[in-house]
C-alpha positions as CSV (number, residue, x, y, z in Angstrom):
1,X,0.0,0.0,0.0
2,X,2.8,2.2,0.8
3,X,4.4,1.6,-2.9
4,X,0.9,2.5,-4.9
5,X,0.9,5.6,-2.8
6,X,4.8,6.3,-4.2
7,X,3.8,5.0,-7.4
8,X,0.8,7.7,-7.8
9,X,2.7,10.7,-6.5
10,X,4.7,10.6,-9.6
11,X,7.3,7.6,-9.1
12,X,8.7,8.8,-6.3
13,X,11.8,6.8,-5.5
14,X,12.0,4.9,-2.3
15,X,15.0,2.2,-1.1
16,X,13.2,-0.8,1.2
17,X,16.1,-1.3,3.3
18,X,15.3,-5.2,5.0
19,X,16.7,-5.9,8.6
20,X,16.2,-9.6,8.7
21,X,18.7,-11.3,9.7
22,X,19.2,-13.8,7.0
23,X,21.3,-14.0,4.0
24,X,20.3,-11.9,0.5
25,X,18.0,-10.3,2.4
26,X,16.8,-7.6,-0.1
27,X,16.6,-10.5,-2.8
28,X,14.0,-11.7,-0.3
29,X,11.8,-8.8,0.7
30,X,11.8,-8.1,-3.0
31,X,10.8,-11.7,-3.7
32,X,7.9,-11.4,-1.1
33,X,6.3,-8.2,-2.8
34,X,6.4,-8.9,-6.4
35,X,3.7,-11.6,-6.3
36,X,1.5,-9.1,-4.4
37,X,1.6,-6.4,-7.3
38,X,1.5,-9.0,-10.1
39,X,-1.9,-10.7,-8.4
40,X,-3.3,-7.1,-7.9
41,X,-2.2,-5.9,-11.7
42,X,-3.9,-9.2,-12.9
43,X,-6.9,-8.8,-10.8
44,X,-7.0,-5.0,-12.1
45,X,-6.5,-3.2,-8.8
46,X,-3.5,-1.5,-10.0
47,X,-2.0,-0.2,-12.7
48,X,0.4,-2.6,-15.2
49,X,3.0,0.3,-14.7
50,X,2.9,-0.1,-11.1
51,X,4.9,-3.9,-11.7
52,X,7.4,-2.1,-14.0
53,X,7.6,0.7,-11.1
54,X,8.7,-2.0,-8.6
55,X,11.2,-3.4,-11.0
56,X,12.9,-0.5,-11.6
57,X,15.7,-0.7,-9.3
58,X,16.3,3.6,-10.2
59,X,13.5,4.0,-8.8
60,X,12.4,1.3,-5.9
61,X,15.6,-0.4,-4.7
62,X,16.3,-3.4,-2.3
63,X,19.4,-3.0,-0.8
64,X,21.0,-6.2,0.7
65,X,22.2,-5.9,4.5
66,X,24.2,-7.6,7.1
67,X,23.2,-7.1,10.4
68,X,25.7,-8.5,13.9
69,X,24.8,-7.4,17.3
70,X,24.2,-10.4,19.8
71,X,20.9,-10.2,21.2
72,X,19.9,-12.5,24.2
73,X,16.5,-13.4,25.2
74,X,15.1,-9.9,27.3
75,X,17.4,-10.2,31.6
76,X,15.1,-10.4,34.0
77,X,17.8,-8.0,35.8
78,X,17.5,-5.1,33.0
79,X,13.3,-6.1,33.9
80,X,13.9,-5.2,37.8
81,X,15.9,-2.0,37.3
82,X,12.3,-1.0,35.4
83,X,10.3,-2.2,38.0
84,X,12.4,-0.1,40.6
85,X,11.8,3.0,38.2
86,X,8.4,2.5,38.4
87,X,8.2,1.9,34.9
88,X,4.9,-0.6,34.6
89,X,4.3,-4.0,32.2
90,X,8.1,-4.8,31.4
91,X,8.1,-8.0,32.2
92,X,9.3,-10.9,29.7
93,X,6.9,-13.4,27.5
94,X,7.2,-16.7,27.2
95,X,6.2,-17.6,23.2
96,X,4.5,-20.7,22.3
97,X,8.2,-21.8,20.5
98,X,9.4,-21.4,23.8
99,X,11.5,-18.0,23.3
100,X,11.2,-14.6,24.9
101,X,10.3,-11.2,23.9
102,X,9.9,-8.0,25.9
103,X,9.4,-4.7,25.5
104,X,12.7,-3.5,26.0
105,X,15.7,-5.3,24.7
106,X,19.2,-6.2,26.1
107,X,22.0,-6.2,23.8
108,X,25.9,-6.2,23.7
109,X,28.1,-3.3,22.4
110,X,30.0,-4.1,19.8
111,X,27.7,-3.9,16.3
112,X,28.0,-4.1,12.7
113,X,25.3,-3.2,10.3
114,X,26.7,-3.7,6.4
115,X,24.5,-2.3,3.8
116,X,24.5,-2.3,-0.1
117,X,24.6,1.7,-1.3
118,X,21.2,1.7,-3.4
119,X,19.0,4.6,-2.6
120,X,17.6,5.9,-5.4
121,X,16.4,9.0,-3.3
122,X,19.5,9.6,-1.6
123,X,20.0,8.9,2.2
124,X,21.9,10.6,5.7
125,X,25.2,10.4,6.0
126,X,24.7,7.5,8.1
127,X,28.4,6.4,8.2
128,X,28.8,9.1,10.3
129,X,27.3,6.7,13.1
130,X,29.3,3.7,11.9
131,X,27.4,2.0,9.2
132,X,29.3,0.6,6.4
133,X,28.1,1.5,3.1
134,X,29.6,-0.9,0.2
135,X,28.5,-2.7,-3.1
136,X,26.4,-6.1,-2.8
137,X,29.0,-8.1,-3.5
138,X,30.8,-7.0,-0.8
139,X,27.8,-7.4,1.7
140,X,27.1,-10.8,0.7
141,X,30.8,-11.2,1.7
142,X,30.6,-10.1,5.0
143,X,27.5,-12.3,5.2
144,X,29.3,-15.1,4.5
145,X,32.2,-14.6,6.4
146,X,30.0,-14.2,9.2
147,X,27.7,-17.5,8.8
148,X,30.3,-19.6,7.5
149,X,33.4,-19.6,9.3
150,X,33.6,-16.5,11.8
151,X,31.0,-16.1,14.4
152,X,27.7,-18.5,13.9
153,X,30.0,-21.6,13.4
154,X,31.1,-20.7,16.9
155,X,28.2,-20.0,18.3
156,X,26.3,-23.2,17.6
157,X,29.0,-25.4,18.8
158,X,28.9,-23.6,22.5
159,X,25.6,-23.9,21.7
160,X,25.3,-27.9,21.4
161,X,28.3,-28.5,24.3
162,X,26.9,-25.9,26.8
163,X,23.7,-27.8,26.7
164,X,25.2,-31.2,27.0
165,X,27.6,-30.3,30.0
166,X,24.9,-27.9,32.0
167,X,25.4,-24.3,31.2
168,X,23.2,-21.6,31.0
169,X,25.5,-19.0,29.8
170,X,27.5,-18.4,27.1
171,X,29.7,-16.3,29.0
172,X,30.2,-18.5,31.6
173,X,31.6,-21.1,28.4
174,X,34.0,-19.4,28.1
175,X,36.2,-20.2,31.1
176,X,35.9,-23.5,29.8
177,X,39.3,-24.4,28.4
178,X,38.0,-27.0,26.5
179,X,35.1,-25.1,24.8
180,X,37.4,-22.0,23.9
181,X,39.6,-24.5,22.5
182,X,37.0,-25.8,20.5
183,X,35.9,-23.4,18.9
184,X,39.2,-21.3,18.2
185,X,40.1,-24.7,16.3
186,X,36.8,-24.4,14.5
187,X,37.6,-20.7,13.9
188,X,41.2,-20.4,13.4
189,X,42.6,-23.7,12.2
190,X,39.3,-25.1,10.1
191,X,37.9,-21.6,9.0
192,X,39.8,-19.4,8.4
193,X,41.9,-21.8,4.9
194,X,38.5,-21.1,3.4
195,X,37.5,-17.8,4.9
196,X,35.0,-15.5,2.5
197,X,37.5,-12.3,2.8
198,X,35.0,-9.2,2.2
199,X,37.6,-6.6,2.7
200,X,36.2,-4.2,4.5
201,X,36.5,-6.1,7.4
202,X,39.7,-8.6,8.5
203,X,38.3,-11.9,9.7
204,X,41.2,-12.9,11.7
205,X,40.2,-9.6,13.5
206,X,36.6,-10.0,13.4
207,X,37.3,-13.9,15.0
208,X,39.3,-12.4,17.9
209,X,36.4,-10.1,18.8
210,X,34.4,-12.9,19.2
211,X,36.4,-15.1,21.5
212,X,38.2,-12.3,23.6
213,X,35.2,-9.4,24.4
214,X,32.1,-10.5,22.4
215,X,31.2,-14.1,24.3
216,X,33.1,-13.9,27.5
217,X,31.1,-10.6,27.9
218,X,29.1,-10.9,31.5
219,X,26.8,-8.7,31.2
220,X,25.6,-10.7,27.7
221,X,23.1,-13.1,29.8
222,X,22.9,-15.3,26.5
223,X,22.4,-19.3,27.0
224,X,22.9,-22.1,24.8
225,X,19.8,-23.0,25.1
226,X,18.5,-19.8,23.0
227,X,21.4,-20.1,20.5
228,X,20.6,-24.1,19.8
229,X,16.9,-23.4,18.6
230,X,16.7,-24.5,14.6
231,X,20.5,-26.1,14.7
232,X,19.1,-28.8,12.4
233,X,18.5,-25.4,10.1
234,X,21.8,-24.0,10.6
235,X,24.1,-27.1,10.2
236,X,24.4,-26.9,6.5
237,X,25.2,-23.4,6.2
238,X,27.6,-23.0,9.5
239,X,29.2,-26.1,8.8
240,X,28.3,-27.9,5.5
241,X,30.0,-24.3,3.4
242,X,33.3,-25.1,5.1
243,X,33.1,-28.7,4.3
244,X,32.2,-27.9,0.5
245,X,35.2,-25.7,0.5
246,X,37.6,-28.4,1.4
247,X,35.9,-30.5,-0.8
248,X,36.9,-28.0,-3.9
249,X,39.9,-27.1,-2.6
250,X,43.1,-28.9,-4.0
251,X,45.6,-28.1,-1.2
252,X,42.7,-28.8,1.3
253,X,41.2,-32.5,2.9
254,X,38.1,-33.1,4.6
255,X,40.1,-35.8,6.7
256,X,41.8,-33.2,8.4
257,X,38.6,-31.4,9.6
258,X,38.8,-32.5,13.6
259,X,36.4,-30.2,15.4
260,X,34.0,-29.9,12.8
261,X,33.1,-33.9,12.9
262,X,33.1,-32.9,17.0
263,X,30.2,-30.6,16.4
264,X,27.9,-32.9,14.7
265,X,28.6,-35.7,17.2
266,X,27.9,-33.9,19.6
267,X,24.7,-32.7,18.0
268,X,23.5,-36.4,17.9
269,X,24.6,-36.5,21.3
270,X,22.3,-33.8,22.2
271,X,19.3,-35.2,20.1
272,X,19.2,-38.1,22.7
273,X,18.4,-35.0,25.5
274,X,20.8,-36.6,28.0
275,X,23.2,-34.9,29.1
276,X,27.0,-35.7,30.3
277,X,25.6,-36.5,33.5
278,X,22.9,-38.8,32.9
279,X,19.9,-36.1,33.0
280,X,17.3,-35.7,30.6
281,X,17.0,-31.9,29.1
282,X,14.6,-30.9,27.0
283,X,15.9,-29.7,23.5
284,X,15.6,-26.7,22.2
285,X,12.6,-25.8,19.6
286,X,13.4,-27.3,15.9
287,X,11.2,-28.0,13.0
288,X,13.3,-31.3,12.9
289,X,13.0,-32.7,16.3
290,X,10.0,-34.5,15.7
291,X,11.3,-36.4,12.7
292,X,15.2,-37.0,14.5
293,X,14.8,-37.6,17.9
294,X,13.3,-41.0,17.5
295,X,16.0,-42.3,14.9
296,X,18.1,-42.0,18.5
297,X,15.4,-42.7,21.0
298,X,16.2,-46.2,21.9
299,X,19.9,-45.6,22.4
300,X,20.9,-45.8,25.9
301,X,24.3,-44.2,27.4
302,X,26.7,-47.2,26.9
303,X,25.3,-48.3,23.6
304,X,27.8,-48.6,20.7
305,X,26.2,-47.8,17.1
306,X,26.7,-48.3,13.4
307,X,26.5,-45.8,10.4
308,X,23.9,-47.8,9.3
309,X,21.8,-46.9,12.8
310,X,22.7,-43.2,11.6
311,X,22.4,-43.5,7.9
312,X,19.2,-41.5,7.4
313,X,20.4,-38.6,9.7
314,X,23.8,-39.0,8.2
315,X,22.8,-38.9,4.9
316,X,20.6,-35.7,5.2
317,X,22.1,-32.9,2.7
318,X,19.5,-30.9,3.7
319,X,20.8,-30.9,7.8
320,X,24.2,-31.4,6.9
321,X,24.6,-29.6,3.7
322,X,26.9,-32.8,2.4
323,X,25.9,-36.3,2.6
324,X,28.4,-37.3,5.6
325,X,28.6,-41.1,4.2
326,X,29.6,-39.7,0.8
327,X,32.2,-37.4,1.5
328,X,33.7,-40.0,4.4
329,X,33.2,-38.1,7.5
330,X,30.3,-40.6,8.6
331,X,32.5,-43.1,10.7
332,X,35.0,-40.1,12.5
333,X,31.2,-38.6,13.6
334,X,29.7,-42.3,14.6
335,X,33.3,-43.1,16.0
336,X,33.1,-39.8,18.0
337,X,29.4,-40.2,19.0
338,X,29.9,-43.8,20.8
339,X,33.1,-42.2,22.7
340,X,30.4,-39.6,24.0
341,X,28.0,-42.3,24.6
342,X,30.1,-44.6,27.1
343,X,28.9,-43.6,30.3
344,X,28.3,-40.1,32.3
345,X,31.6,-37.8,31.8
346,X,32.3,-39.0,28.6
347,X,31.2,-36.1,26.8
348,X,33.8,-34.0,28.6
349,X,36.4,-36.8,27.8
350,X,36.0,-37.4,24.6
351,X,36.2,-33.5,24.2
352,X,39.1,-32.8,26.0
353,X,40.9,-36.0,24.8
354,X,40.1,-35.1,20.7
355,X,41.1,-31.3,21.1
356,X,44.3,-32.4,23.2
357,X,45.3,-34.4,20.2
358,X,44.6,-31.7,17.4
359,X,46.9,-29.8,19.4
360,X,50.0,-32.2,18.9
């Protein structure tokens, strides 16, 4: 509605800047309203010319962005100090999917916001306040960089250990030798060979952000538990990239990918929602859950398995991004998965023990 009313005063230009946080996200909003104004031109509410408007990208743009600030489920701490101001109705929601939302939110400092320079009716000089302003290509760079080797990797595998060995924070992770060792390995040693470099920003720098002020920040009350929603939907891209990479590289092999096979036995680990010492958790909300959980339902803690007992997870491109079997990670992940399954404490073994010896 807000487009026809552009549309009849003239044309006038207008950039749809999306914030979702999800890849080619212009491509998408764009994608969403088209069908919209070609139903309506068919149906004869609007004008043909109003289509042709929208396609103009001189005169309706939609710029790409990349959007990274870490933003936690709302503190019931930051809800107190309104409570004590006298300022009413702040408290936190509980959704149906199990998340939280508030009318206030709680975020950490440091912040990037990327976005492609198409405004067809100019914009501020918002660079002054620390935005970047580049090319697409150069934002679906960052975006990649990002989602593929540099922060969400990360994430999700503090995310799938600080379930399984009790934590509630990410911050508090990261006094875990074990954990920060796991994922500079995922970063540093299994990233950064196939790193998407967008040039604007260094990713060796952007990585030691992470690990040295973004996640050990305390006053970030983020959990695990929050970060490990969807991680059947975030394997493939946050993993299953790097893997590809290898796969195309000549000077690179998948068989020396260590913590990356750690990750998704662990994640099979967790789908059994017992953790390393012997307690049921409840997993975090995933579209998947209902269709993998009982592929690993009647496995009990000192059970040995096959590949074949794992073959239809295993094979999943669509969780995975690669067909694990195929590409002959399968038996390091099932090999990985039964160390983790001996007995309570062997997650935290098997952990320490693996990253011990990628460190020789």
């Amino acid at each position: 509605a807000l487009l026809i009313e552009r549309f009849h005063a003239d044309q006038l230009p207008i950039a749809l800047v999306s914030m979702d946080n999800c890849s080619h996200n212009g491509e998408k909003l764009k994608a969403a309203i088209l069908p919209y104004a070609k139903a309506w031109a068919a149906n004869g509410f609007v004008e043909p010319a109003f289509v042709e408007y929208l396609n103009d990208e001189s005169k309706v743009s939609f710029p790409w962005s990349m959007i990274d600030k870490i933003t936690p489920r709302p503190d019931d701490k930051v809800g107190e100090i309104f409570r004590e101001d006298g300022i009413e109705d702040m408290d936190p929601i509980k959704t149906a999917r199990g998340s939280f939302v508030a009318p206030f939110v709680n975020a950490e400092e440091t912040e990037y916001l990327v976005i492609e320079d198409s405004f067809p009716n100019g914009r501020p000089a918002l660079e002054k306040g620390g935005l970047i302003f580049t090319d697409r290509e150069t934002v679906n760079k960052v975006e990649t960089m990002k989602v593929t080797t540099c922060l969400n990797p990360l994430h999700t595998a503090l995310a799938v250990y600080g379930c399984l060995l009790g934590y509630t924070l990410i911050s508090a992770e990261m006094q875990d030798e074990d954990l920060v060792k796991l994922i500079k390995t995922i970063g540093y040693k299994e990233g950064l060979p196939v790193v998407t470099n967008p040039g604007i920003l260094d990713p060796k720098e952007f990585i030691d952000t992470v690990i040295n002020v973004r996640f050990p920040n305390p006053f970030m009350p983020d959990a695990p538990q929050r970060i490990a929603t969807d991680t059947s939907q975030k394997l493939s891209v946050r993993f299953g990239e790097t893997i590809k990479s290898y796969l195309k590289a000549q000077d690179l092999d998948t068989e020396s990918l260590e913590a990356i096979p750690l990750v998704f036995a662990g994640w099979l680990r967790y789908l059994m929602q017992i953790n390393d010492a012997g307690e049921k958790f409840e997993a975090s909300a995933d579209p998947l859950l209902e269709e993998l959980c009982p592929i690993v339902a009647e496995i009990k803690l000192g059970d040995t398995v096959t590949v074949a007992d794992l073959e239809s997870i295993l094979t999943n491109e669509k969780v995975f991004g690669v067909n694990l079997i195929e590409i002959g990670m399968a038996d390091k992940v099932v090999a990985l998965f039964n160390e983790m399954n001996k007995a309570p404490g062997a997650i935290r073994t098997t952990l320490h023990d693996t990253l011990e010896k990628i460190g020789e």
